[in-house]
C-alpha positions as CSV (number, residue, x, y, z in Angstrom):
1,X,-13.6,1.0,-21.4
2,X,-11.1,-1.9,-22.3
3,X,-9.7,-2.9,-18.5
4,X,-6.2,-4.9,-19.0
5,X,-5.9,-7.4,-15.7
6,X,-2.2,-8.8,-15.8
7,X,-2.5,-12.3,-13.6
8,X,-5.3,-14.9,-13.3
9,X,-5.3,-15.6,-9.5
10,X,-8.7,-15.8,-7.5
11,X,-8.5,-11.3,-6.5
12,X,-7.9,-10.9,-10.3
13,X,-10.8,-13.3,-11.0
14,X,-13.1,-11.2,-8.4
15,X,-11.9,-8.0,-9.5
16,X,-13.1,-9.1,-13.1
17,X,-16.7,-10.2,-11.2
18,X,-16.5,-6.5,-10.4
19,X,-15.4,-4.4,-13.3
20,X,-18.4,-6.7,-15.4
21,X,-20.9,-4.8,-13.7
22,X,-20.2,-2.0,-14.5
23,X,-19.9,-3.5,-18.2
24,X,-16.0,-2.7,-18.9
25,X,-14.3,-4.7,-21.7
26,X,-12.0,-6.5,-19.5
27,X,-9.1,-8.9,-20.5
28,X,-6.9,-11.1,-18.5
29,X,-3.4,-12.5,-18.9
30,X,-2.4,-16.0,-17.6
31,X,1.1,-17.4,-17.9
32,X,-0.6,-20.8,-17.7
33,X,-1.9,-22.0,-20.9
34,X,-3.8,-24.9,-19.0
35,X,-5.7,-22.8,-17.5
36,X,-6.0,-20.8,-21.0
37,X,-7.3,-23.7,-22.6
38,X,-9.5,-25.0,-19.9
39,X,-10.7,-21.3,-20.1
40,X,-11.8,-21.6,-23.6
41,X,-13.3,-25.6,-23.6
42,X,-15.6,-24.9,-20.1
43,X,-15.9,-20.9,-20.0
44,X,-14.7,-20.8,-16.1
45,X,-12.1,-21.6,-13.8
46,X,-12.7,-23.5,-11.1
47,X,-9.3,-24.2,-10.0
48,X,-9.1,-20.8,-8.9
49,X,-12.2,-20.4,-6.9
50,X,-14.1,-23.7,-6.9
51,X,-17.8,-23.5,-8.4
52,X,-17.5,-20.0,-10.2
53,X,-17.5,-18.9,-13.3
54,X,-16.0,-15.8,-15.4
55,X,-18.8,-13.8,-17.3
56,X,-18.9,-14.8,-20.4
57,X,-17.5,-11.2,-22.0
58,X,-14.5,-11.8,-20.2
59,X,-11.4,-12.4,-22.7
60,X,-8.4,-14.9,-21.7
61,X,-5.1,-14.7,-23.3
62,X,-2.0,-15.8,-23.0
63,X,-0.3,-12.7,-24.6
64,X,0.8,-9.8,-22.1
65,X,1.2,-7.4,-25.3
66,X,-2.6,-8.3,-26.3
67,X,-3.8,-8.0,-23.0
68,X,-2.7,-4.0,-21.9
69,X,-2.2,-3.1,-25.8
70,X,-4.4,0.4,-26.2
71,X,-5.8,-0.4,-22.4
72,X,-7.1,2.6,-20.8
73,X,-6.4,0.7,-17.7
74,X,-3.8,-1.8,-16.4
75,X,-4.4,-3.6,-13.1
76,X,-1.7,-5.7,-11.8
77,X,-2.4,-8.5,-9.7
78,X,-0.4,-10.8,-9.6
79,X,2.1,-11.6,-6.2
80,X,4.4,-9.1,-5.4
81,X,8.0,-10.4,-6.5
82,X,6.5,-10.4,-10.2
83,X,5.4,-6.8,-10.7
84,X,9.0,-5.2,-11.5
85,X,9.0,-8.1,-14.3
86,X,5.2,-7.5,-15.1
87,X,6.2,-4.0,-16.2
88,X,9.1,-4.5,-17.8
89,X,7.5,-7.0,-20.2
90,X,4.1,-4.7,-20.3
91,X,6.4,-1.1,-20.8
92,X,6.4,-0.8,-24.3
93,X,3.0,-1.0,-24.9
94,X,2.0,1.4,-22.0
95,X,0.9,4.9,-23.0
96,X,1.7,8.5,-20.9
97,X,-2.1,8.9,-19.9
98,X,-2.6,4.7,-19.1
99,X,-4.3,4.7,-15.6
100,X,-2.5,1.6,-13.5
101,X,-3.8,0.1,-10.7
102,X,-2.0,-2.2,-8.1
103,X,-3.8,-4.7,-6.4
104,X,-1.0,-6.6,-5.6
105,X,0.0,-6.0,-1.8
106,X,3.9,-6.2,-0.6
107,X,7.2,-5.3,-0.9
108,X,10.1,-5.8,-3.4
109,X,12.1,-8.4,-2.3
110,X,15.8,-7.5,-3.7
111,X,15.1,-3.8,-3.5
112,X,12.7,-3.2,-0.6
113,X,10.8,-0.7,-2.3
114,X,7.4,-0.3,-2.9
115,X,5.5,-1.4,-5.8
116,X,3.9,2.0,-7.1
117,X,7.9,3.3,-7.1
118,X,8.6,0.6,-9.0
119,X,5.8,0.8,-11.8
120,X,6.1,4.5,-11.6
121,X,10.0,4.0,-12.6
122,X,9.6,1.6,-15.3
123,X,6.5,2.5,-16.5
124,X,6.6,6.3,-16.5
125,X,3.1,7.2,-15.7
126,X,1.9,9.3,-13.3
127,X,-1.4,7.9,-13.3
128,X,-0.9,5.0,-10.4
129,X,-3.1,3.7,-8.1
130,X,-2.8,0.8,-4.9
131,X,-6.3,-0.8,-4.0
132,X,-6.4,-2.4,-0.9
133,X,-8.2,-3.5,2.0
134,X,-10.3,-6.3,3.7
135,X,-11.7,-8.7,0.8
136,X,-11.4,-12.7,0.0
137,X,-12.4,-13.0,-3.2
138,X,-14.9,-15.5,-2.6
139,X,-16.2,-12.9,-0.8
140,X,-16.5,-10.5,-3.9
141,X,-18.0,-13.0,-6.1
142,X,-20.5,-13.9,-3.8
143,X,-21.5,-10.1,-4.3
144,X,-21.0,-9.3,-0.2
145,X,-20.3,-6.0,0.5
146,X,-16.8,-5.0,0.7
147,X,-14.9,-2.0,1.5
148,X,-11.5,-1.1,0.0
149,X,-8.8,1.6,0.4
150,X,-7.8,3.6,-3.1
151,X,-4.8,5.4,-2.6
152,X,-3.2,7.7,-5.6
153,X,-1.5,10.9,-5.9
154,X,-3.7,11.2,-8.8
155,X,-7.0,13.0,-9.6
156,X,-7.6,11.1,-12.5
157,X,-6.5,7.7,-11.4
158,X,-9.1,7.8,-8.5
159,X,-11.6,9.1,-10.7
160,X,-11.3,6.6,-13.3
161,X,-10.8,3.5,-10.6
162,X,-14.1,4.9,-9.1
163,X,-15.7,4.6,-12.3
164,X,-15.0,1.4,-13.4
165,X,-15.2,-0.5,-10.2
166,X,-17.3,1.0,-7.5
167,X,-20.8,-0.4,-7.1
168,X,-23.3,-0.9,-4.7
169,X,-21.2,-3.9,-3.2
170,X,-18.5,-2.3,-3.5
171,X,-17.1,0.6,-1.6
172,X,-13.8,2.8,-2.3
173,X,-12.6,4.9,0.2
174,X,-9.8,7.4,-1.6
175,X,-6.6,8.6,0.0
176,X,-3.2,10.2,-0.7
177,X,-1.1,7.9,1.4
178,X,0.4,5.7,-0.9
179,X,3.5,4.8,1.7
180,X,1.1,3.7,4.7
181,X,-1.7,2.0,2.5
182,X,1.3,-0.4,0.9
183,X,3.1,-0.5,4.5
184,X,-0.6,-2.0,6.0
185,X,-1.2,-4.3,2.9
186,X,2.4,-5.8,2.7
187,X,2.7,-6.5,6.9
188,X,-0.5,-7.8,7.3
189,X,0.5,-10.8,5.9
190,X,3.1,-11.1,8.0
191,X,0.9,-10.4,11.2
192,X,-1.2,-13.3,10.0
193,X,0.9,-15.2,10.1
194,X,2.0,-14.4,13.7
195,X,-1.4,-14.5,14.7
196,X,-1.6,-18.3,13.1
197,X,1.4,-19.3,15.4
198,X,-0.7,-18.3,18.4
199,X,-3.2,-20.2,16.8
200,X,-1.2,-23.5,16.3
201,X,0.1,-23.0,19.6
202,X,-3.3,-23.4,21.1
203,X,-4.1,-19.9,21.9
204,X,-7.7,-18.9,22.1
205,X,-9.0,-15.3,20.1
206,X,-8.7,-13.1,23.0
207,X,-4.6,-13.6,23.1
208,X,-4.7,-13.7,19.3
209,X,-6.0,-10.5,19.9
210,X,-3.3,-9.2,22.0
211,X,-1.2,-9.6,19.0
212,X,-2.8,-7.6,16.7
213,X,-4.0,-4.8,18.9
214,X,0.3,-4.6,20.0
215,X,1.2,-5.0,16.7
216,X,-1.2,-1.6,15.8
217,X,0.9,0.9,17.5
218,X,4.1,-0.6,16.1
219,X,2.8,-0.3,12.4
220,X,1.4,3.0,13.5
221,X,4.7,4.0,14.3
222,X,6.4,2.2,10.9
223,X,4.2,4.5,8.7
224,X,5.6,7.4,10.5
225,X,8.9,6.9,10.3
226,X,8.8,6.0,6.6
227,X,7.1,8.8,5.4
228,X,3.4,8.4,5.6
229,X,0.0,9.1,7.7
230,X,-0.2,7.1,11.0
231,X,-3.9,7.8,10.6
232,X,-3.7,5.1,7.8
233,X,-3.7,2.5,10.0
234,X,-7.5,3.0,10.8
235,X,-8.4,2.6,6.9
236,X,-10.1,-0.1,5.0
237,X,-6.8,-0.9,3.9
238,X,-5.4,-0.4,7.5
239,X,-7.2,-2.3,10.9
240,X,-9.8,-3.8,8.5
241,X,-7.6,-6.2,6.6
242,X,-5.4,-6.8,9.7
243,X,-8.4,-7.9,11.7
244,X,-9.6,-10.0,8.5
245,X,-5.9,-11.6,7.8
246,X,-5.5,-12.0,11.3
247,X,-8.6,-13.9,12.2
248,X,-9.8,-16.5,9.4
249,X,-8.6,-19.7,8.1
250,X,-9.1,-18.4,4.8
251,X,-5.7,-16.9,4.5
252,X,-3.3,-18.4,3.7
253,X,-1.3,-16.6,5.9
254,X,-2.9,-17.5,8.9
255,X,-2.9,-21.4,8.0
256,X,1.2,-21.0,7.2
257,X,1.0,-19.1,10.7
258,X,-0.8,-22.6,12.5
259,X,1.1,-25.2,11.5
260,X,3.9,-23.5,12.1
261,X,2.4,-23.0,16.2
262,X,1.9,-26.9,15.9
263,X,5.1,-28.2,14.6
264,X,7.7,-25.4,15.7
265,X,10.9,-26.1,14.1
266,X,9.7,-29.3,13.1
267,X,7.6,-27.6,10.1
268,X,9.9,-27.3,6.8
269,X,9.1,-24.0,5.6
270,X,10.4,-24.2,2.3
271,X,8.9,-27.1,1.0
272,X,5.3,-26.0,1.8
273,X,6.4,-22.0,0.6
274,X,7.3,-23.8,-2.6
275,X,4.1,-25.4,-3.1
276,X,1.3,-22.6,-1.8
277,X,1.4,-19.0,-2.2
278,X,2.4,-17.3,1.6
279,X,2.6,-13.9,0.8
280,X,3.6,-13.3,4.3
281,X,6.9,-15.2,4.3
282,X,8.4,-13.1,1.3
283,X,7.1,-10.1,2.8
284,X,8.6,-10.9,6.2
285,X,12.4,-10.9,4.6
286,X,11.6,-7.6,3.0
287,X,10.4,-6.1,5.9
288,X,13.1,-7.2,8.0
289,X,15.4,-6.3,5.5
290,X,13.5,-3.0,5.1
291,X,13.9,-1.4,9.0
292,X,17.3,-2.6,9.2
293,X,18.3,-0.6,6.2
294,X,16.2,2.0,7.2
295,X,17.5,1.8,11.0
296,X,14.0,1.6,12.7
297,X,13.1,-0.5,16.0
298,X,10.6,-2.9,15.7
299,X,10.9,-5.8,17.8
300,X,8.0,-7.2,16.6
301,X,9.0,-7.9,13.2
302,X,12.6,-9.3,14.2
303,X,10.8,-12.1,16.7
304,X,8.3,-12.9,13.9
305,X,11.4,-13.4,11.8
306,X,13.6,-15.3,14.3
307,X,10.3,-17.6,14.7
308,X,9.7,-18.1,10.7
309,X,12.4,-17.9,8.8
310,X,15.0,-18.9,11.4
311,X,13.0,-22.0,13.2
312,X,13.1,-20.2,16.8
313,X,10.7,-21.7,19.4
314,X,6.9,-20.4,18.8
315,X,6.5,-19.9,22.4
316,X,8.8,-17.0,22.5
317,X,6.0,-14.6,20.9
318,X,3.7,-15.4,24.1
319,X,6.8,-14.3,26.3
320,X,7.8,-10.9,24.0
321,X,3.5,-9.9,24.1
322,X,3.9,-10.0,28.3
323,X,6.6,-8.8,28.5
324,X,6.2,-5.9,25.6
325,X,6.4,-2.3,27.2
């Protein structure tokens, strides 16, 4: 089955890793024809995760229209902001029965809304699909096993996802909540980088901890009120990659989150947001943006966003976790 992967950062390159064992024709995009070329002269990319390489029945290209042209499935993976343009670029050479995955994990920035409503608008397919859930990708290629939420209102999108990249490392756990599995993979990042403050700030684990097990009930109560399953919050896609983003140095998140505990105001934001990918900070405006439009209280997210984005004192996330109801 040819497998279309829109973006060349390290989860697309893992997610390749994946689908080449259970021997899919898979193709990737890359806007950078750097990496393209360096791609075709060494076979690998070690820029992206540092000592691996692609199989060597992987394609590169540079071409979106080669890439997903007569695809059976499209996975986007590329940061968040970019999938509305993704499709758009990608539309004209999507079919009615093209099965699309999303592994990208957030919210729209401008619009607030979620990704799959945005794919499902431009691309007009019914067959869409959010994978989620605990994973580095160094993780993945180092063939660990690793569990991940599925979440589609379609039969055939799960089926086909299941086919193509489920293995004995990895594990898909299928659900219909497409609202609370995006609401958990988009404000993770955000709680990561909360729990990084506490971090920077000194804090050991067991206050870090606080954080996220406070922070629980509030996204709990967030997938309620916009339409999904609280229960979500207990999947793979839920408390596992909460607990994952939350507590390792690995994400980038968390180390946006630390120097931001060590430096307080001192820290300029923009110039390091400019320069690494912190999913967590774009996330953070469309989150805020999101409950106030939607009129929901959570004081969690308005601190965070008083802390990051507006340079309050670090500190004051200690005092709101005491004094929390």
């Amino acid at each position: 089955m040819k497998v279309a992967i829109v973006g060349v950062g390290a989860y697309s390159v893992a997610l390749a890793s994946m689908l080449c064992k259970k021997d899919n024709d898979v193709m990737m995009w890359t806007e950078s024809q750097e990496r393209y070329d360096k791609y075709l002269n060494d076979g690998c990319i070690k820029d992206v995760i540092p000592g691996y390489s692609l199989p060597s029945s992987v394609v590169m290209s540079t071409s979106k229209k080669d890439t997903v042209l007569n695809a059976q499935v499209v996975i986007i993976a590329s940061i968040a902001s970019f999938v509305g343009e993704i499709c758009n670029d990608i539309k004209e050479y999507i079919k009615k029965d093209t099965t699309i995955c999303i592994a990208s994990k957030g919210i729209e920035n401008k619009s607030c809304r979620f990704l799959s409503d945005i794919a499902s608008d431009i691309l007009n397919v019914k067959n869409i699909a959010i994978l989620s859930g605990p994973s580095f990708a160094i993780d993945m290629v180092n063939n660990n096993p690793i569990g991940l939420s599925l979440a589609s209102h379609s039969d055939k999108a799960i089926r086909v996802i299941k086919d193509i990249l489920q293995n004995d490392r990895l594990k898909l756990r299928e659900t219909r909540d497409l609202i609370g599995i995006q609401i958990c993979g988009s404000i993770k990042n955000v709680l990561a980088v909360a729990a990084g403050i506490l971090n920077g700030l000194g804090y050991p684990e067991s206050t870090q901890t606080f954080l996220i097990t406070e922070s629980l009930h509030d996204v709990k109560a967030l997938i309620k009120a916009l339409g999904g399953n609280p229960k979500t919050i207990l999947a793979f896609a839920g408390v596992g990659d909460i607990l994952l983003t939350c507590s390792s140095v690995k994400s980038r998140n968390y180390s946006f989150g630390i120097l931001i505990g060590q430096n307080g105001a001192k820290f300029d934001r923009d110039s390091y947001v400019k320069n690494n990918t912190v999913e967590g900070y774009y996330t953070l405006h469309s989150i805020y943006k999101l409950v106030k439009k939607k009129k929901i209280k959570m004081p969690i997210i308005d601190l965070i966003y008083k802390i990051v984005v507006l340079g309050n004192d670090p500190q004051l996330l200690v005092n709101f976790l005491i004094n929390k109801e």
